[in-house]
KERO-434876 format. One record per residue: residue in three letters; x, y negated, z of N, C-alpha, C in turn. Coordinates in steps of 0.1 Angstrom, whole numbers, padded with zeros to 4 digits, always signed. Each point is the difference from the previous one (the first is absolute). Layout:
N
ALAXYZXYZXYZ...
***
This chain:
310
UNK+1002-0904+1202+0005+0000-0013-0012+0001-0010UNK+0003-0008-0011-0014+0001-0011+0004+0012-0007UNK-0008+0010+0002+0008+0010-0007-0008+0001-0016UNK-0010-0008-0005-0003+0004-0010+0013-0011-0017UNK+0009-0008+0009+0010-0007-0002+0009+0009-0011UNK+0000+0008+0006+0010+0009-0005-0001+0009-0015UNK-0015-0001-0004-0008+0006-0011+0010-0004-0011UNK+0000-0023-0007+0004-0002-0006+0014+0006-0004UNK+0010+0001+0012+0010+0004-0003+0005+0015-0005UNK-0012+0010+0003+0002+0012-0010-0004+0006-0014UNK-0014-0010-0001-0004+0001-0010+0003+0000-0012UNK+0012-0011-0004+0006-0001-0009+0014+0012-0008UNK-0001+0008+0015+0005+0013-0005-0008+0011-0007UNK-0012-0002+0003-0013+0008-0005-0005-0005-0013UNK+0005-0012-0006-0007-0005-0013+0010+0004-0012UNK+0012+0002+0006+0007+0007-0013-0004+0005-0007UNK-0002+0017+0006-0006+0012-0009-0014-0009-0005UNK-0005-0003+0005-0012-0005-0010+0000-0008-0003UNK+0009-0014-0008+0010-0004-0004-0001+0000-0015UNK+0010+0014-0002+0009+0010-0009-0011+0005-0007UNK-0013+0005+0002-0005+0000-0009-0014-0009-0006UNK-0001-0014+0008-0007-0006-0003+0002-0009-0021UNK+0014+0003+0000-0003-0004-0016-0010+0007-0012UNK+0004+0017+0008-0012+0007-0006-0017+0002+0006UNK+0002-0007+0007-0016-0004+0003-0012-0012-0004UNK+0012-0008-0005-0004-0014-0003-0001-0002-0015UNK-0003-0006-0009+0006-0008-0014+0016-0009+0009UNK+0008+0000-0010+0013-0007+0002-0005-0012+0008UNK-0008-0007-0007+0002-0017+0002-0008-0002+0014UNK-0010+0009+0004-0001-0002+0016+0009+0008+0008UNK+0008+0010-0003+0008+0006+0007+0008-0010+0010UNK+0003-0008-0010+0012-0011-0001-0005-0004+0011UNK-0014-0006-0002-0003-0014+0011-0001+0008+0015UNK-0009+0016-0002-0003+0006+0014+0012+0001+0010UNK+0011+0003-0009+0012+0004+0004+0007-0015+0007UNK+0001-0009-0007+0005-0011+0005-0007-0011+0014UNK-0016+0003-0003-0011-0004+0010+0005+0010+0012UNK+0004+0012+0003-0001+0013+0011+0017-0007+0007UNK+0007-0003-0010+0013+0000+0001+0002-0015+0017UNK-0008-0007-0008-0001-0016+0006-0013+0005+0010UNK-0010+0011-0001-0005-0004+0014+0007+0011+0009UNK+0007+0013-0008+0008+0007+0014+0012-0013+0004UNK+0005-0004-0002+0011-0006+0004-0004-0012+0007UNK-0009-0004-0002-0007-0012+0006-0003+0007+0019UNK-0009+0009-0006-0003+0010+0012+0012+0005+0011UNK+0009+0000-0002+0009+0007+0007+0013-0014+0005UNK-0004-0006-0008+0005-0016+0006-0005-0002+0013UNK-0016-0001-0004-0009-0007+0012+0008+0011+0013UNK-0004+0010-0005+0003+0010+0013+0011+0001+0008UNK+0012-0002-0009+0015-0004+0010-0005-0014+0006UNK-0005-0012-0007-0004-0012+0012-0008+0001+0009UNK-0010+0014-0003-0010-0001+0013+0010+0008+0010UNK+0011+0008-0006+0007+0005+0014+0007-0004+0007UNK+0002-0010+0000+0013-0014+0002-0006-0003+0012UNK-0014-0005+0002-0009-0009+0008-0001+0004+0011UNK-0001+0013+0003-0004+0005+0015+0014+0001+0007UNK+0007+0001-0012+0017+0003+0008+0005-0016+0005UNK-0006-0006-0006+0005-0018+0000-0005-0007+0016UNK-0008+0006+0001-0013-0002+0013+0006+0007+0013UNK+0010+0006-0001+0010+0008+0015+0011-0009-0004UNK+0006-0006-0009+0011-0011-0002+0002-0013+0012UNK+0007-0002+0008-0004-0008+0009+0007-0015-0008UNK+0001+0000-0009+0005-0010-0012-0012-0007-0003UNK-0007+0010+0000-0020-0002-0005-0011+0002+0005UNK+0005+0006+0016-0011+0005+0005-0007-0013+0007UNK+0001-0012+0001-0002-0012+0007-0016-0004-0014UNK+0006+0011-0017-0017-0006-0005-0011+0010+0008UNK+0005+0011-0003-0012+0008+0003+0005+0006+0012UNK-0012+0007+0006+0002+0013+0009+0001+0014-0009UNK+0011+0007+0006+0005+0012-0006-0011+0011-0002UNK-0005+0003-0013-0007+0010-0005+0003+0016+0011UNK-0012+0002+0001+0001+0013+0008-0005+0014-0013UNK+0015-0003-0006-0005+0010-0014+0014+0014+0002UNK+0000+0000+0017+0014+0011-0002+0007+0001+0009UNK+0011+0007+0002+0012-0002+0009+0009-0014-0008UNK+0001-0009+0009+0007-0011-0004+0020-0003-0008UNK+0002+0013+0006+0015+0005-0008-0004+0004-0016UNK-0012+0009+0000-0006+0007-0013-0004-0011-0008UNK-0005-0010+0002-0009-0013-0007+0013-0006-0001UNK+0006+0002+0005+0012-0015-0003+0007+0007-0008UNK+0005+0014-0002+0009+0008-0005-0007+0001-0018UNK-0011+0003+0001-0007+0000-0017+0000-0013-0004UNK-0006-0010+0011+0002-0016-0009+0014-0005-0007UNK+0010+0005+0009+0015-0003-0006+0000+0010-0013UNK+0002+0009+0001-0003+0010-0016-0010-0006-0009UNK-0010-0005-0002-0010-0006-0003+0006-0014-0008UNK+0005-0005+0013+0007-0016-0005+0012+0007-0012UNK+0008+0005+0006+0015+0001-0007-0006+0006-0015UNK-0011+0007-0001-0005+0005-0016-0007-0005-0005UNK-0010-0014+0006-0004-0008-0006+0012-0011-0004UNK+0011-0005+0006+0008-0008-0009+0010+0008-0008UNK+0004+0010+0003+0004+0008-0013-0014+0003-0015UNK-0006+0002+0003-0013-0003-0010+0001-0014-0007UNK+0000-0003+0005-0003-0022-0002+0013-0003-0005UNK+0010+0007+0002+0015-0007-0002+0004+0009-0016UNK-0008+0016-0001+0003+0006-0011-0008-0008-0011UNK-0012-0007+0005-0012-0004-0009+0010-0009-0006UNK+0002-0009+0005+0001-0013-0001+0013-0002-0008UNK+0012+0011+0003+0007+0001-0010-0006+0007-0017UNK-0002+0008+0002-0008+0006-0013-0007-0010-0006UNK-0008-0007+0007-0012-0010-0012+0013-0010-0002UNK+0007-0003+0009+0013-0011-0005+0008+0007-0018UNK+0004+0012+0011+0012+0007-0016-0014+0005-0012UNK-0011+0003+0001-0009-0003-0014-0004-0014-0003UNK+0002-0005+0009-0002-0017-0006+0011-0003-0011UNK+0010+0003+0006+0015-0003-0008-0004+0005-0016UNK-0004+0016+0002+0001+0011-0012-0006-0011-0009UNK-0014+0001+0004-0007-0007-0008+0000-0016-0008UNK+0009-0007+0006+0004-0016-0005+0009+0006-0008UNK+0012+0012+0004+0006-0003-0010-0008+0009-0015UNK-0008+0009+0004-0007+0002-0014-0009-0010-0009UNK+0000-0006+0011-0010-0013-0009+0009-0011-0009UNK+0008+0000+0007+0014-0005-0004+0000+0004-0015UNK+0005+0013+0003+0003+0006-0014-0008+0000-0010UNK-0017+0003+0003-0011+0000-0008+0000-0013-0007UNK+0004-0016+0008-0001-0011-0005+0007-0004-0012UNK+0013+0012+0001+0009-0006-0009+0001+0001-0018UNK-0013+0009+0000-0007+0004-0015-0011-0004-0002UNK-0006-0007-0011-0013-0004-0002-0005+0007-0004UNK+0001+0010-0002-0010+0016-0006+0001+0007+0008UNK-0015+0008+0001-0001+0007+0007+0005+0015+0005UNK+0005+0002-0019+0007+0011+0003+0016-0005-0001UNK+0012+0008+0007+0013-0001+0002+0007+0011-0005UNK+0007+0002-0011+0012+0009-0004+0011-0007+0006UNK+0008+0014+0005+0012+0005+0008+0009+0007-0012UNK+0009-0005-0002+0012+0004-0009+0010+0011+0008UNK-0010+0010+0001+0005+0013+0013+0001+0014-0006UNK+0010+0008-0003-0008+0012-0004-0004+0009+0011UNK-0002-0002+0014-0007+0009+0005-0016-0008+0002UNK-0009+0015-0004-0014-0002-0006-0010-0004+0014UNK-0004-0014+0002-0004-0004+0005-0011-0007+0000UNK-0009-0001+0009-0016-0012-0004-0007-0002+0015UNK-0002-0011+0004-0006-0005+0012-0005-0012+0000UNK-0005+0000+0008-0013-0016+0005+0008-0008+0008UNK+0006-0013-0004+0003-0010+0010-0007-0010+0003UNK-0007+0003+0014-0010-0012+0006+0003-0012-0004UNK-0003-0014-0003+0003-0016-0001-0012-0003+0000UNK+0003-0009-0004-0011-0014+0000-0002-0003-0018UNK-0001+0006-0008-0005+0012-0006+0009+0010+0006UNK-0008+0013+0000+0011+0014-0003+0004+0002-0014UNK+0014+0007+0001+0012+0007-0011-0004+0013-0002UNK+0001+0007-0009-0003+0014-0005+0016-0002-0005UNK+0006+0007+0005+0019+0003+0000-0001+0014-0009UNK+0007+0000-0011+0007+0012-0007+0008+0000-0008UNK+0007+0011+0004+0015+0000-0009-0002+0008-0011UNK+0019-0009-0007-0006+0007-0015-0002+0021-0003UNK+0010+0003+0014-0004+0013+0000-0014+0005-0001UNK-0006-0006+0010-0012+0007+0002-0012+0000-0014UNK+0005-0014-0009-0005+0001-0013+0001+0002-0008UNK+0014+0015-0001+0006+0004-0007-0009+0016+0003UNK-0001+0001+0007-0004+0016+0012-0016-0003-0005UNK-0008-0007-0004-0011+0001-0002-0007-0004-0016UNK-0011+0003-0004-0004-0001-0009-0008-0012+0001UNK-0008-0008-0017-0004-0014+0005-0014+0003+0007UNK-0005+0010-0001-0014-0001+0007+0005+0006+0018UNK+0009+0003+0003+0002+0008+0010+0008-0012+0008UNK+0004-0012-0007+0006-0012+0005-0015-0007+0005UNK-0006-0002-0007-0014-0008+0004-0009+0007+0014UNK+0000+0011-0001-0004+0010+0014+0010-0005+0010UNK+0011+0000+0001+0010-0004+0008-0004-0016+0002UNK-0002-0006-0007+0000-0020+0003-0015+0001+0009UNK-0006+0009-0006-0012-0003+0006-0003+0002+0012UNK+0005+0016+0000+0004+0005+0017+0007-0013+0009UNK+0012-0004-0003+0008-0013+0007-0010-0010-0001UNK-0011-0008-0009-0007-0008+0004-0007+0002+0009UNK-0005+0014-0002-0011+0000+0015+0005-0004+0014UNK+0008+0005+0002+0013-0003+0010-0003-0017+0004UNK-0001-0006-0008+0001-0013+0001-0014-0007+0004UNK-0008+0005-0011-0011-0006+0005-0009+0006+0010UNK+0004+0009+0008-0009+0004+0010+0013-0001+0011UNK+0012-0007-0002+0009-0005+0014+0002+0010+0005UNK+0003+0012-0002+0007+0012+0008+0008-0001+0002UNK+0010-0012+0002+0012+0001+0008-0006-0006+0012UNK-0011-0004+0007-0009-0006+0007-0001+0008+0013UNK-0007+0013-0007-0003+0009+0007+0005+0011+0005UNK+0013+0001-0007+0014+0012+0007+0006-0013+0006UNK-0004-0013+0003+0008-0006+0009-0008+0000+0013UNK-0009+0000-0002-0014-0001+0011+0006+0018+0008UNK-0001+0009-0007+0002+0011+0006+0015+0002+0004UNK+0009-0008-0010+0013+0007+0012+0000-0009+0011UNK-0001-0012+0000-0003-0007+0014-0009+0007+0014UNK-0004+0007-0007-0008+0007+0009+0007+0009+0006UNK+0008+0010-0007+0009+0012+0006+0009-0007+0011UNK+0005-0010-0003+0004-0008+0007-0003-0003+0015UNK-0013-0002+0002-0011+0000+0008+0002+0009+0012UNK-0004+0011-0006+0000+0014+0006+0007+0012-0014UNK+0009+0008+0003+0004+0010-0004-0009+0012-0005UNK-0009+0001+0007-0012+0010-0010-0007-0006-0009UNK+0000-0015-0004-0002-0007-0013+0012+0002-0011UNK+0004+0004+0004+0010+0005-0013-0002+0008-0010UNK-0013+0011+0001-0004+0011-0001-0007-0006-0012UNK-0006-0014+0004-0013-0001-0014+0012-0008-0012UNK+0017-0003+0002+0003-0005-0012+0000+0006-0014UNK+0003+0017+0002+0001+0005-0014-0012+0005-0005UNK-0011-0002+0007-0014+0008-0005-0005-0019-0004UNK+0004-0013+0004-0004-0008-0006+0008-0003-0013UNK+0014-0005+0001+0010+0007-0014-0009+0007-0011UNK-0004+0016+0002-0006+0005-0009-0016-0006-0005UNK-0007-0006+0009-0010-0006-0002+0001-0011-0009UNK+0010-0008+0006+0005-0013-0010+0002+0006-0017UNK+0009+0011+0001+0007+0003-0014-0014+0004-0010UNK-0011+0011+0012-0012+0002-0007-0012-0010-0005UNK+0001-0008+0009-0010-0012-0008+0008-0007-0012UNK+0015-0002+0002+0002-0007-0017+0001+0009-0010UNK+0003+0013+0007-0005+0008-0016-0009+0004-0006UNK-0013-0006+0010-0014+0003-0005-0003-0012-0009UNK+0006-0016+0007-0003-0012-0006+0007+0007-0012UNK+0013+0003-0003+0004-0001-0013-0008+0013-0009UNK-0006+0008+0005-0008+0009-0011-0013-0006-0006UNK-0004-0011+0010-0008-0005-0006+0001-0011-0008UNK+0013-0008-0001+0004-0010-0006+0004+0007-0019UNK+0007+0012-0002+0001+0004-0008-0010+0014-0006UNK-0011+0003+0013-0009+0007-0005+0008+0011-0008UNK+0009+0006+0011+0000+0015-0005+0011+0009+0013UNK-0006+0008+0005+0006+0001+0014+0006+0008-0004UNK+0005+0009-0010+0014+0010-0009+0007-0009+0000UNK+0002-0014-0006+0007-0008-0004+0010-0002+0014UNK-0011-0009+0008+0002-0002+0011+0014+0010+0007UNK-0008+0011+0003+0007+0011+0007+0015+0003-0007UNK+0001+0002-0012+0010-0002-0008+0014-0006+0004UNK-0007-0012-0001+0007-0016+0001+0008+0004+0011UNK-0007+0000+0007+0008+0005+0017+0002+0009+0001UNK+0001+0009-0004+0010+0016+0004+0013-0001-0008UNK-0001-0006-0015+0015-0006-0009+0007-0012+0009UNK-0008-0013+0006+0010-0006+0005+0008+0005+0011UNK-0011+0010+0009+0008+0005+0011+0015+0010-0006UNK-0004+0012-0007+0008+0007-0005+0010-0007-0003UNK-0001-0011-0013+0008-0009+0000+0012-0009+0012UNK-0008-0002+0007+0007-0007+0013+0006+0008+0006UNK+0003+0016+0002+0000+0009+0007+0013+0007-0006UNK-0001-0001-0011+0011+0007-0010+0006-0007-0002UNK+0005-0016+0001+0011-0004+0000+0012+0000+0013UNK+0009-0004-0002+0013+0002+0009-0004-0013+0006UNK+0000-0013-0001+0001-0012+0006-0014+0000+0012UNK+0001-0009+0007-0005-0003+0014-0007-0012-0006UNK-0012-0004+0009-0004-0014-0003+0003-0004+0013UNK+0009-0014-0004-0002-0002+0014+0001-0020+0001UNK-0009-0005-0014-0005-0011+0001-0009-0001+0000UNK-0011+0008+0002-0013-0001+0005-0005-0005+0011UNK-0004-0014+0001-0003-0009+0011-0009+0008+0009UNK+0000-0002+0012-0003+0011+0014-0019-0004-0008UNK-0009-0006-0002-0015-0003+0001-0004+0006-0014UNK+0007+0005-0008-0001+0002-0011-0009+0017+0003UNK-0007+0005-0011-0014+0011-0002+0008+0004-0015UNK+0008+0011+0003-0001+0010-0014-0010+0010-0003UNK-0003+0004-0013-0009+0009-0001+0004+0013-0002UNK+0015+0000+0001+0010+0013+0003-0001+0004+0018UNK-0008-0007+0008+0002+0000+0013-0011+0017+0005UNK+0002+0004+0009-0008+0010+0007+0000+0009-0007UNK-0010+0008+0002-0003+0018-0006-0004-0001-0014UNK+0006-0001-0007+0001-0005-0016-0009+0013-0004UNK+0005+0013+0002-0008+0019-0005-0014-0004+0002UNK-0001-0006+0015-0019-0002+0008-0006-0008-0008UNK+0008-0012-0002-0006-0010-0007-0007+0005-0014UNK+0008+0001-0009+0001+0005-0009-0013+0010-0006UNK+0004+0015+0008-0015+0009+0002-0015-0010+0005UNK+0002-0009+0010-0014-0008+0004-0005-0007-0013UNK+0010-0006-0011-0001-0001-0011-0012+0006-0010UNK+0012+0010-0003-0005+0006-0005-0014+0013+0001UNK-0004-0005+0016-0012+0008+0000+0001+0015+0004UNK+0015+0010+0002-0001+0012-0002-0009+0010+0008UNK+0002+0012+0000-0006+0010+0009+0002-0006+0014UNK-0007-0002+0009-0004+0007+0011-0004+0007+0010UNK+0008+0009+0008-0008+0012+0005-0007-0001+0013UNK+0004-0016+0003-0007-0005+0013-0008-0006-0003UNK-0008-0003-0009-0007-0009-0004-0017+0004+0006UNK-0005+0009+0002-0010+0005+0006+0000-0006+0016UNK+0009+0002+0005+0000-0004+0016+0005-0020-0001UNK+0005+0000-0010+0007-0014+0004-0014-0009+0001UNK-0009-0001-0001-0013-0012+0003+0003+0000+0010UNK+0000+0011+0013+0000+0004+0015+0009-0007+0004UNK+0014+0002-0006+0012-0002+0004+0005-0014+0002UNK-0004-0011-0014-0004-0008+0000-0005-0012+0004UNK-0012+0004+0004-0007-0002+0014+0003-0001+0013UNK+0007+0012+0006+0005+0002+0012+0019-0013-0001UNK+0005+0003-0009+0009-0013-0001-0006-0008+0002UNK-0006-0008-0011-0002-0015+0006-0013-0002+0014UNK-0001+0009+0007-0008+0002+0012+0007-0001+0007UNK+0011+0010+0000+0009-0001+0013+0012-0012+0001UNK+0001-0009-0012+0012-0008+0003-0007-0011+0001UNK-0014-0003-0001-0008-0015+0005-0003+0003+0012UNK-0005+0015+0004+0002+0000+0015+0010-0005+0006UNK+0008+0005-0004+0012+0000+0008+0002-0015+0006UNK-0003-0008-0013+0000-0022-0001-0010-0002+0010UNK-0009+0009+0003-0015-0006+0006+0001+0001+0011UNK+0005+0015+0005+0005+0006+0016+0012-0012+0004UNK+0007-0004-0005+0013-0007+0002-0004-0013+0009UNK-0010-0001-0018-0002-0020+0004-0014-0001+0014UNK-0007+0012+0000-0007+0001+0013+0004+0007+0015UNK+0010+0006-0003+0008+0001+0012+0009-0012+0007UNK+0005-0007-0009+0007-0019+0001-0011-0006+0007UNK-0011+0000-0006-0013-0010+0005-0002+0006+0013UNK-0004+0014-0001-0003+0004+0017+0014+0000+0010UNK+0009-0003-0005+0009+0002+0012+0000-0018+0002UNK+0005-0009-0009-0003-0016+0005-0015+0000+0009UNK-0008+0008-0006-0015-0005+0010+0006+0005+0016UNK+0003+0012+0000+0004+0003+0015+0010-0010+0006UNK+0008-0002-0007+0013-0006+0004-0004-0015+0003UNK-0010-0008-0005-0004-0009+0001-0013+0000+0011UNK-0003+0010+0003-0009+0002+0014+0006+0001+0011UNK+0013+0012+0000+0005-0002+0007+0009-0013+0006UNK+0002-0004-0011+0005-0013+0010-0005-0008+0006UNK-0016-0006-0006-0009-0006+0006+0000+0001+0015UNK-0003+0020+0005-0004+0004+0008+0013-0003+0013UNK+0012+0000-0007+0010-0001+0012+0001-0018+0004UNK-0002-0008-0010-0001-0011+0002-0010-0004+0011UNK-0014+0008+0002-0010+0000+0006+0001-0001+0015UNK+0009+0012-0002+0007+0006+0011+0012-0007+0007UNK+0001-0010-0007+0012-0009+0008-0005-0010+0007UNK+0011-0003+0012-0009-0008+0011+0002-0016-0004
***
């Protein structure tokens, strides 16, 4: 048995916690990318690793044993017993994937759909519950209703458009697609959706403090639309699935990162910091080198039984 095989498949439980606080380790806008890069090579990694476990079990198959000679990686009940586990979670993997990129395929045509159907970029909603979001197209839509322009002030509306542009032009609906496809993958990728979420929300509210050059304004903007959205009675619930509000995640965290306030960790956080984004690239590096070394063995080893055949 390759036992270093098995690495990929845990590690992705170990990159959570470090994860969760890599938004606070990073600036937003690489948060985004480290988080989405770890996401695609844990998941990539733990792919390879259910197909390298497949192989040795395939090789006692007397279906298949006529390609190779049967790997002497085990008791042959035990190798055939994990390759079938192996198989049946790599097509459950491949069959979860493959639906999901299908049903965000759908989300997304039909937002584009919708985005097409206004020639401006911004879109008023004849709604009174207070609303504002990013619809991906071919341009993207900045969607808001007349609540939500009722709930804000005119400079506290412009922090808000701005926030939703960012959204658009740096495609963050891109990269919460990239990562939930990944949870998909393996179940301890699940872990990096809401620390990327908050990443995402954090880089458009940096784009937007710098588009209006004033991070009070900013912070503002978004604590009234959330309040606002929060304090009404009505539900949104025509908000196309690919759609980026800036009412989304830890609105209080947001908000305080804003605005700069006290903190009392702030002495240790360089350390802290550091040790985040250390241990969740490890984690990508141990993954994607544990894959490589178990194919090198696995690929020796067969050589070597082939060798061995008369």
């Amino acid at each position: 048995m390759i036992y270093t095989v098995w690495l990929p498949l845990v590690l992705p439980f170990l990159a959570g916690p470090a994860a969760r606080r890599l938004p606070a380790s990073l600036p937003p806008r690489r948060a985004v990318l480290v988080l989405a890069l770890a996401a695609i090579g844990l998941a990539g990694a733990s792919t390879c690793a259910l197909a390298l476990l497949v192989v040795p079990g395939a090789t006692h198959v007397p279906a298949v044993g006529h390609l190779l000679v049967p790997l002497a990686s085990g008791a042959p009940d035990a190798v055939v017993a994990v390759a079938a586990v192996a198989a049946a979670l790599l097509v459950c993997c491949t069959t979860l994937l493959v639906r999901g990129a299908g049903r965000r395929q759908r989300r997304l045509r039909r937002a584009r759909a919708l985005a097409a159907r206004s020639d401006s970029e911004l879109v008023v909603l004849a709604d009174h519950y207070p609303d504002a979001y990013a619809l991906p197209g071919r341009p993207g839509r900045i969607v808001v209703t007349t609540g939500m322009i009722r709930a804000l002030s005119a400079p506290e509306r412009e922090a808000l458009l701005a926030h939703e542009r960012a959204h658009l032009k740096d495609r963050h609906h891109l990269f919460t697609a990239v990562v939930d496809l990944a949870g998909l993958c393996h179940p301890g990728l699940r872990a990096l959706r809401e620390p990327l979420a908050y990443a995402v929300e954090r880089s458009a509210d940096e784009s937007a403090a710098a588009a209006v050059g004033d991070r009070g304004l900013t912070a503002r903007a978004i604590a009234r639309a959330a309040l606002a959205a929060r304090a009404a009675s009505a539900v949104a619930t025509t908000r196309p699935g690919p759609a980026l509000a800036a009412t989304a995640g830890p609105v209080p965290k947001r908000v305080a990162a804003l605005l700069g306030g006290p903190d009392p960790g702030r002495a240790i956080r360089p350390l802290v910091r550091r040790a985040a984004t250390l241990a969740l690239l490890s984690c990508v590096a141990l993954s994607a080198g544990a894959s490589l070394h178990a194919a090198d063995e696995l690929h020796d080893g067969i050589e070597i039984a082939q060798g061995e055949s008369p």
